[in-house]
Every structure is written in structure tokens, then in C-alpha cells.
C-alpha positions as protocol buffer text, in pm:
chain_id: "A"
residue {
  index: 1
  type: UNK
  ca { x: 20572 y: -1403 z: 16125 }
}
residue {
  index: 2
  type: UNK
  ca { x: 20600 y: -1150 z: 15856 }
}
residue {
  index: 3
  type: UNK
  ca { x: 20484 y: -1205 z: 15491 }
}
residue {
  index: 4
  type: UNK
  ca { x: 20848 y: -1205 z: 15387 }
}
residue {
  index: 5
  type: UNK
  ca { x: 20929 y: -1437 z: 15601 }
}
residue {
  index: 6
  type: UNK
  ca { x: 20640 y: -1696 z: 15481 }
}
residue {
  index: 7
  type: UNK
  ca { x: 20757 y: -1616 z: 15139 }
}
residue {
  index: 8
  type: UNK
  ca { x: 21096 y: -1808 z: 15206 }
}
residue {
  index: 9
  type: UNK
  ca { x: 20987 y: -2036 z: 15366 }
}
residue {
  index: 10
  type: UNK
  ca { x: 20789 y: -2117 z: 15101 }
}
residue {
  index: 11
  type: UNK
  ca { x: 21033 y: -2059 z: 14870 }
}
residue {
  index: 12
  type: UNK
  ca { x: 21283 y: -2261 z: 14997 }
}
residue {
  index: 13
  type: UNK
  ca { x: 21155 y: -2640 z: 14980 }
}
residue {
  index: 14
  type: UNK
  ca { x: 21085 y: -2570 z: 14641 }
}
residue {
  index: 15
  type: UNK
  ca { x: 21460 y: -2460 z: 14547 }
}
residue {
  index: 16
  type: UNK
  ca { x: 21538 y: -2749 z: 14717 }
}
residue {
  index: 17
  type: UNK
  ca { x: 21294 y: -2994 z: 14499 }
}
residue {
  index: 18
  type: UNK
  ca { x: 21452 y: -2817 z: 14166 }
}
residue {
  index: 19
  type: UNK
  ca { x: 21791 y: -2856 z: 14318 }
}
residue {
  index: 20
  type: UNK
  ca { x: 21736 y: -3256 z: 14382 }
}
residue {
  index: 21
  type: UNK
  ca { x: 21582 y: -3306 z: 14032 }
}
residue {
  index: 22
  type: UNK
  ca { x: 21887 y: -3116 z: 13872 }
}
residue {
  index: 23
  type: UNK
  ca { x: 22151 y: -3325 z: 14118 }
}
residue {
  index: 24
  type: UNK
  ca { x: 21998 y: -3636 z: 13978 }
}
residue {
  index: 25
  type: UNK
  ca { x: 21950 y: -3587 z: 13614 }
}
residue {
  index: 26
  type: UNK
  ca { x: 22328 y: -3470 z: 13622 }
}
residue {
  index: 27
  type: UNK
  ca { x: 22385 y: -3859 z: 13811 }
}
residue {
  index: 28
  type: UNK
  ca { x: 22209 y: -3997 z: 13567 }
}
residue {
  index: 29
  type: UNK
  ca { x: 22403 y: -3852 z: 13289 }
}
residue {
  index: 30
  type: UNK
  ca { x: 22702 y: -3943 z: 13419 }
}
residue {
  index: 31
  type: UNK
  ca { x: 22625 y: -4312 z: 13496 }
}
residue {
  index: 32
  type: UNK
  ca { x: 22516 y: -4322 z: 13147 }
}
residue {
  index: 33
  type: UNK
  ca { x: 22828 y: -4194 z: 13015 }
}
residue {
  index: 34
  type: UNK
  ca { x: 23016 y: -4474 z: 13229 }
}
residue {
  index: 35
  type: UNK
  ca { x: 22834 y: -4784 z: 13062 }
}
residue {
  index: 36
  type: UNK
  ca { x: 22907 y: -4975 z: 12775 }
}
residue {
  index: 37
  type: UNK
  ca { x: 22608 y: -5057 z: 12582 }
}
residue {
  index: 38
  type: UNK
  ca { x: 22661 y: -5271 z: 12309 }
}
residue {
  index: 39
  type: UNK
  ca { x: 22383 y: -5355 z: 12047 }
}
residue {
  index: 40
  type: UNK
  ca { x: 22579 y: -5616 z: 11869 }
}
residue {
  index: 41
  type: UNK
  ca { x: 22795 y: -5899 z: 12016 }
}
residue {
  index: 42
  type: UNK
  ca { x: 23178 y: -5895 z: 11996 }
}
residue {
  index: 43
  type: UNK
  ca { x: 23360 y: -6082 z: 11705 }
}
residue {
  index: 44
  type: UNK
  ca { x: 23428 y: -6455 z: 11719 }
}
residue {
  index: 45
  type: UNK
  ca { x: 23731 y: -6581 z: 11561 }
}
residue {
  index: 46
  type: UNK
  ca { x: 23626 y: -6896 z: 11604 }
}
residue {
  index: 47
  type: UNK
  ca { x: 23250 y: -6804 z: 11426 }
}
residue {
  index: 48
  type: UNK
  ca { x: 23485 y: -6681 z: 11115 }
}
residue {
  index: 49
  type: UNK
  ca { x: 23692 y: -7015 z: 11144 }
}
residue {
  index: 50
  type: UNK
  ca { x: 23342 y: -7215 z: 11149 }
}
residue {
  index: 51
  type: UNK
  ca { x: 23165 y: -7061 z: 10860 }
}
residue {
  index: 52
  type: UNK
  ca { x: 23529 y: -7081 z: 10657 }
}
residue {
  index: 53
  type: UNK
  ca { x: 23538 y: -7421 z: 10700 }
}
residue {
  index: 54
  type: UNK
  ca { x: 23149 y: -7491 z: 10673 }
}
residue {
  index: 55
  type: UNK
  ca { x: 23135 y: -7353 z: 10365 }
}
residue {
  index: 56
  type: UNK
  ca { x: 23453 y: -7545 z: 10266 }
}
residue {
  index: 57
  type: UNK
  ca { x: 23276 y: -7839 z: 10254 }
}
residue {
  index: 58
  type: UNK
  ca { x: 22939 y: -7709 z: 10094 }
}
residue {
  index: 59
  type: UNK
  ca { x: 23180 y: -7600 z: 9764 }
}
residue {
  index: 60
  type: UNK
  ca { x: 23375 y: -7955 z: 9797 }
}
residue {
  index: 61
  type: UNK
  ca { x: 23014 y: -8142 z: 9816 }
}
residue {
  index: 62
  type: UNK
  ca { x: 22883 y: -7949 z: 9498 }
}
residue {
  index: 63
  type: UNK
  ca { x: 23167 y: -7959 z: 9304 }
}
residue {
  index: 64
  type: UNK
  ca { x: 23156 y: -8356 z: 9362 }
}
residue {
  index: 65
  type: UNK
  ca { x: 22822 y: -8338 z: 9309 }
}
residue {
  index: 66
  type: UNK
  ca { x: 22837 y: -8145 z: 8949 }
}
residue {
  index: 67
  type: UNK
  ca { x: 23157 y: -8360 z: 8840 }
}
residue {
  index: 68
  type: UNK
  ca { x: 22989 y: -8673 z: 8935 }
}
residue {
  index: 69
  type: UNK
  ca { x: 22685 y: -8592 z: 8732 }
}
residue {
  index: 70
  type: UNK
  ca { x: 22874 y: -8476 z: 8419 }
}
residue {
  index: 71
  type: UNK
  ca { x: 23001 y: -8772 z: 8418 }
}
residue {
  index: 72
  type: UNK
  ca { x: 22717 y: -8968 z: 8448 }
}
residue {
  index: 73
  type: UNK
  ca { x: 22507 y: -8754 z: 8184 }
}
residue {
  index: 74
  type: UNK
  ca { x: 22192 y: -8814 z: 8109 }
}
residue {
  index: 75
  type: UNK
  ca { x: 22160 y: -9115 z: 8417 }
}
residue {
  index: 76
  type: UNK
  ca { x: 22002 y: -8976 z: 8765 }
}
residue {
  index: 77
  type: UNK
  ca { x: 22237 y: -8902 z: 9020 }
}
residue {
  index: 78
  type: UNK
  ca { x: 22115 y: -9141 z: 9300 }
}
residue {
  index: 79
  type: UNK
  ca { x: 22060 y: -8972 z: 9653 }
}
residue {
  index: 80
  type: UNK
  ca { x: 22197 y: -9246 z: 9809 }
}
residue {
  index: 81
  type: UNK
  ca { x: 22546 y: -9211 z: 9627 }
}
residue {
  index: 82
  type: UNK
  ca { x: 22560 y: -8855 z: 9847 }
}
residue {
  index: 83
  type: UNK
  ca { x: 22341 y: -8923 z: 10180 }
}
residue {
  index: 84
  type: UNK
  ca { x: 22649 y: -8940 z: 10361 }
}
residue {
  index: 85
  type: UNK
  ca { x: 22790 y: -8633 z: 10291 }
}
residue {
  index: 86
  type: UNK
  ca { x: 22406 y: -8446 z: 10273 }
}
residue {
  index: 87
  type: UNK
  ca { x: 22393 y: -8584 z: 10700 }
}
residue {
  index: 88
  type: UNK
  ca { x: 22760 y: -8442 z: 10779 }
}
residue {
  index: 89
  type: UNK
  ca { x: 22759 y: -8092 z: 10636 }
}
residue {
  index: 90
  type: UNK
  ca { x: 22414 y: -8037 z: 10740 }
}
residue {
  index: 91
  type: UNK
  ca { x: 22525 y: -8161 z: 11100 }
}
residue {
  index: 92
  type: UNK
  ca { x: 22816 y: -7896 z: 11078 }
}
residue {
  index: 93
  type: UNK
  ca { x: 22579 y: -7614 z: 10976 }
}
residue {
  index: 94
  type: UNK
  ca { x: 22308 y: -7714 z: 11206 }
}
residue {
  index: 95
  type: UNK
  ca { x: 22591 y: -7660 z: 11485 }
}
residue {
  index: 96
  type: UNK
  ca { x: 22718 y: -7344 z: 11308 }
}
residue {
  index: 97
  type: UNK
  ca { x: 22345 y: -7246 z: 11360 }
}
residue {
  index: 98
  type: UNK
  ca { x: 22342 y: -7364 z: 11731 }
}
residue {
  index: 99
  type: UNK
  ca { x: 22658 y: -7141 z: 11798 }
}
residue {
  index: 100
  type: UNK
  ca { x: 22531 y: -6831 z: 11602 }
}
residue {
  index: 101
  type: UNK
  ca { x: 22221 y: -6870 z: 11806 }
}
residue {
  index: 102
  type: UNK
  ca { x: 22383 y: -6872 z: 12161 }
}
residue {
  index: 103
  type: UNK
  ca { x: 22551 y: -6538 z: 12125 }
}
residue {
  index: 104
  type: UNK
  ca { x: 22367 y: -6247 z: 12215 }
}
residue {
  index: 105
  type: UNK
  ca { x: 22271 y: -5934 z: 11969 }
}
residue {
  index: 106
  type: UNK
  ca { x: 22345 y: -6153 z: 11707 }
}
residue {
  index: 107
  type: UNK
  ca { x: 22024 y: -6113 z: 11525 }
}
residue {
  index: 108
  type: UNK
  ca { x: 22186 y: -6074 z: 11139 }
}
residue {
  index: 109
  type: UNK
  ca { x: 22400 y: -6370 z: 11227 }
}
residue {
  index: 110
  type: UNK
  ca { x: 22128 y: -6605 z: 11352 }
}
residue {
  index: 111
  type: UNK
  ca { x: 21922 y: -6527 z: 11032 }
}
residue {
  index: 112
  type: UNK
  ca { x: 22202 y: -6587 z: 10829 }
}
residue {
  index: 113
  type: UNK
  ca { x: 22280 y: -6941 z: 10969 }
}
residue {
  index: 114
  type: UNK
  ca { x: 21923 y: -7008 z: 10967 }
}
residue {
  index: 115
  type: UNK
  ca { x: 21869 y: -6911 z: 10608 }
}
residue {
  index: 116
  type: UNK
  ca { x: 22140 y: -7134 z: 10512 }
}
residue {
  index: 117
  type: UNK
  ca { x: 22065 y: -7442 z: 10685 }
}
residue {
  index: 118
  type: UNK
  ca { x: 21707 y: -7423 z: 10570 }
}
residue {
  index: 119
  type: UNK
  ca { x: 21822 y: -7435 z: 10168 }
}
residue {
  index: 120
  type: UNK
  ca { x: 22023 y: -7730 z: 10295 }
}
residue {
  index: 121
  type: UNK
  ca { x: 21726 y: -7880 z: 10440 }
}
residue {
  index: 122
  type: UNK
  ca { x: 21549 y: -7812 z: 10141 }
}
residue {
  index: 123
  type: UNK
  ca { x: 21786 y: -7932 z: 9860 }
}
residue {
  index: 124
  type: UNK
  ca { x: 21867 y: -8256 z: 10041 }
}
residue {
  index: 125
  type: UNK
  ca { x: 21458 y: -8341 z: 10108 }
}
residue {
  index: 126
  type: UNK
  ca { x: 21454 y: -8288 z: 9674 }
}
residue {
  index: 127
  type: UNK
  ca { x: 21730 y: -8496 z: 9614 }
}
residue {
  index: 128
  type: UNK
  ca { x: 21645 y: -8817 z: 9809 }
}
residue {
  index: 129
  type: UNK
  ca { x: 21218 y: -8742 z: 9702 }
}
residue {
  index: 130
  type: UNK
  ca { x: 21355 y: -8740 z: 9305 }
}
residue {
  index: 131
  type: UNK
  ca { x: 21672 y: -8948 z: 9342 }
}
residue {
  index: 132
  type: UNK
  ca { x: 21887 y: -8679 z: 9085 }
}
residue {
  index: 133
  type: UNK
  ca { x: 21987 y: -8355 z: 9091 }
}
residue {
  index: 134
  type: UNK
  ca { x: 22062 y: -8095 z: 8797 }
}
residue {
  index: 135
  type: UNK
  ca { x: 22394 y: -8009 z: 8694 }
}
residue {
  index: 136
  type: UNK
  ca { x: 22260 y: -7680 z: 8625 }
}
residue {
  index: 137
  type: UNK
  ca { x: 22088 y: -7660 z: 8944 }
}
residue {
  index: 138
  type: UNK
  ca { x: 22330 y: -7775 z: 9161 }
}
residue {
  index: 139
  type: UNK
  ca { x: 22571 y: -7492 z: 8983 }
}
residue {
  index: 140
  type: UNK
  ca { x: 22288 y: -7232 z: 9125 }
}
residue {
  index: 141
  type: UNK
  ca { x: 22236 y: -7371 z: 9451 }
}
residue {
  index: 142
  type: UNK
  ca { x: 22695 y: -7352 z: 9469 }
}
residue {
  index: 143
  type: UNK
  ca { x: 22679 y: -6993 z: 9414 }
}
residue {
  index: 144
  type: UNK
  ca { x: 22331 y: -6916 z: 9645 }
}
residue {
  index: 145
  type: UNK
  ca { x: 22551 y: -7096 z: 9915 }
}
residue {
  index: 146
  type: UNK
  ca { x: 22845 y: -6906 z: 9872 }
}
residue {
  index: 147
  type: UNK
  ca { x: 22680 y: -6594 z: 9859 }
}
residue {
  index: 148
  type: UNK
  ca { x: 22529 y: -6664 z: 10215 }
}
residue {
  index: 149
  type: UNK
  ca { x: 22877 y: -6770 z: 10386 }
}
residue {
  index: 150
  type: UNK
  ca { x: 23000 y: -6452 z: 10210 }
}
residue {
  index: 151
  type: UNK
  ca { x: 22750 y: -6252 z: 10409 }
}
residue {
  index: 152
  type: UNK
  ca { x: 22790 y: -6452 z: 10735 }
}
residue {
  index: 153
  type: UNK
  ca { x: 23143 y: -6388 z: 10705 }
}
residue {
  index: 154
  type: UNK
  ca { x: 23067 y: -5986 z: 10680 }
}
residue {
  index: 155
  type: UNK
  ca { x: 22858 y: -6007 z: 10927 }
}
residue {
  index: 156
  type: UNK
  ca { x: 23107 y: -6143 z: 11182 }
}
residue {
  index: 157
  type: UNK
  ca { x: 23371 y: -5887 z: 11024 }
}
residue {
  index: 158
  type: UNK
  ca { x: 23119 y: -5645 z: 11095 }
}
residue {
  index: 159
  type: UNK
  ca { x: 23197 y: -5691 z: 11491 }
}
residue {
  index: 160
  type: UNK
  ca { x: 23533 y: -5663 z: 11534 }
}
residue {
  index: 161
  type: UNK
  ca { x: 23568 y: -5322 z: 11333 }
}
residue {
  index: 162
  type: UNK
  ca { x: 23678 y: -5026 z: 11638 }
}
residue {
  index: 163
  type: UNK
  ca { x: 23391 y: -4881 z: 11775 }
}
residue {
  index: 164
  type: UNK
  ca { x: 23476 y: -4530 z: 11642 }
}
residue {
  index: 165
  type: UNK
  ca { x: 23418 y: -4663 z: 11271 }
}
residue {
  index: 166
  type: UNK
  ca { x: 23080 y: -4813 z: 11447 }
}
residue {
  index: 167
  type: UNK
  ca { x: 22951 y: -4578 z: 11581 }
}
residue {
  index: 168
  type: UNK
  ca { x: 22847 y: -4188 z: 11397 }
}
residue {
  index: 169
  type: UNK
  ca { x: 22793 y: -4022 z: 11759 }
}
residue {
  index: 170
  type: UNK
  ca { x: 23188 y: -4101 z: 11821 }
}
residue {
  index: 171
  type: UNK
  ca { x: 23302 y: -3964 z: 11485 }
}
residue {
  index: 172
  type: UNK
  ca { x: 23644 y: -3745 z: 11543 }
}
residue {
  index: 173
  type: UNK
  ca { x: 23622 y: -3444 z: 11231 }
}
residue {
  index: 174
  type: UNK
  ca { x: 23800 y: -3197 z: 11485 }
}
residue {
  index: 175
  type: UNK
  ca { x: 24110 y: -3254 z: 11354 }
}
residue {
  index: 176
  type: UNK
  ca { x: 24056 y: -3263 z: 11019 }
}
């Protein structure tokens, strides 16, 4: 065997290596291209619908809730006058939580949800512990709640914009 000869034979396996690594980076390009990858979760009409008419009922509770203490002044505002309606909403925003929580890449969503039921919590454990609650306060605690359903409902508007207005890498400027 000649020296030229060893040379491609040699030669050859490796060609054939580089030629296998090329074949299957240009497969795995492709198969990449194909799938969908999706790093939030599709919009909900019914997660809108929920946190419309959650937070519904959190502005009709504190607007109760203020007119009833104007009314009574100076006199506490008994927790017990509200516990009813303290149980239901925070049932419907505990389930509004249990929802946002089951859908996948939902992360902004879930700590929404979260954020809100936990000032719940919180507001209801210092009514019943000092048996009133602040006309002024309750006027804050109105307009912290509706700026967290505001943002909930952004978030979920978020997810059903068209993925070119989502996403930078599928921005169209050629025919501008």
C-alpha cells in the first residue's frame, strides 16, 4: 500500500465524522425551528372573568364597609357585622388563587393572586383581633386592592397579545 493510499484512508473516516456532526447540528436546527416553546401560558377568558368579578365584590365589601362606618362615626365597626362577607370573598380569591396556581408558566399570575389573598388574610385577622376598622384605612386598603386586580388583569391581557408583538426575535421591520 502506497503512502497516498494510507493518506485516504485516513482521511476519509474523518470527513465522514465532520460530515455526521454537520448532518446533525443541521437536524437539530431544524427540529428546533419546528417546536413551539412557550414561556408563558395562553390567556384564560375565564381567569379575566374571575378576577372581574372577584374584585367586584372586594369594591362592593369596602364601599359597605366605609358607608357603614360613616355612618356609625365615632362607634367601632364590629367584625362580626362583616364576618360573613370577610369568609365569602376570601373563599372566591382563595379559589382565584387555586386556579392561577394550576396553570403552567404562570409565575406573575400566581404571585399576583397570592399577594392579594394574603392582604385579605391580613385585614380580616385585624378586624375581628380589634373589632373596627378605619374609614380612612379601609379607603387605602380599596385602592391597594384595586391596584392588584388591575395588574392581574394585565397580566392575563399580557397572554393573549399575538406572538409577533411578544416576541423581539419575530419582529417584521422589512417592510417598513
Amino acid at each position: 500500500m502506497s503512502s497516498l493510499q494510507t493518506i485516504d484512508c485516513i482521511r476519509a473516516p474523518t470527513i465522514f465524522r465532520w460530515l455526521r456532526v454537520a448532518l446533525s447540528i443541521i437536524f437539530l436546527i431544524m427540529l428546533a425551528s419546528c417546536a413551539s416553546v412557550r414561556f408563558v401560558p395562553e390567556y384564560d377568558a375565564e381567569s379575566a372573568k374571575a378576577i372581574t368579578e372577584t374584585s367586584a365584590e372586594v369594591f362592593a365589601f369596602y364601599d359597605r364597609l366605609i358607608e357603614a362606618k360613616l355612618k356609625q362615626g365615632n362607634e367601632n365597626l364590629p367584625y362580626a357585622a362583616t364576618a360573613d362577607d370577610w369568609g365569602k370573598i376570601e373563599t372566591k380569591i382563595r379559589v382565584l388563587t387555586v386556579r392561577e396556581d394550576s396553570r403552567p408558566l404562570n409565575s406573575e399570575s400566581q404571585q399576583i393572586t397570592r399577594t392579594i389573598l394574603e392582604f385579605w388574610v391580613n385585614y380580616r385577622a385585624k378586624h375581628r383581633d380589634t373589632n373596627d376598622y378605619a374609614a380612612k384605612i379601609s379607603r387605602i386598603h380599596r385602592d391597594r386592592f384595586q391596584k392588584l386586580f388591575i395588574a392581574a388583569l394585565l397580566a392575563e391581557k399580557a397572554k393573549s397579545l399575538a406572538e409577533v408583538d411578544k416576541n423581539p426575535k419575530l419582529d417584521d421591520r422589512e417592510g417598513l
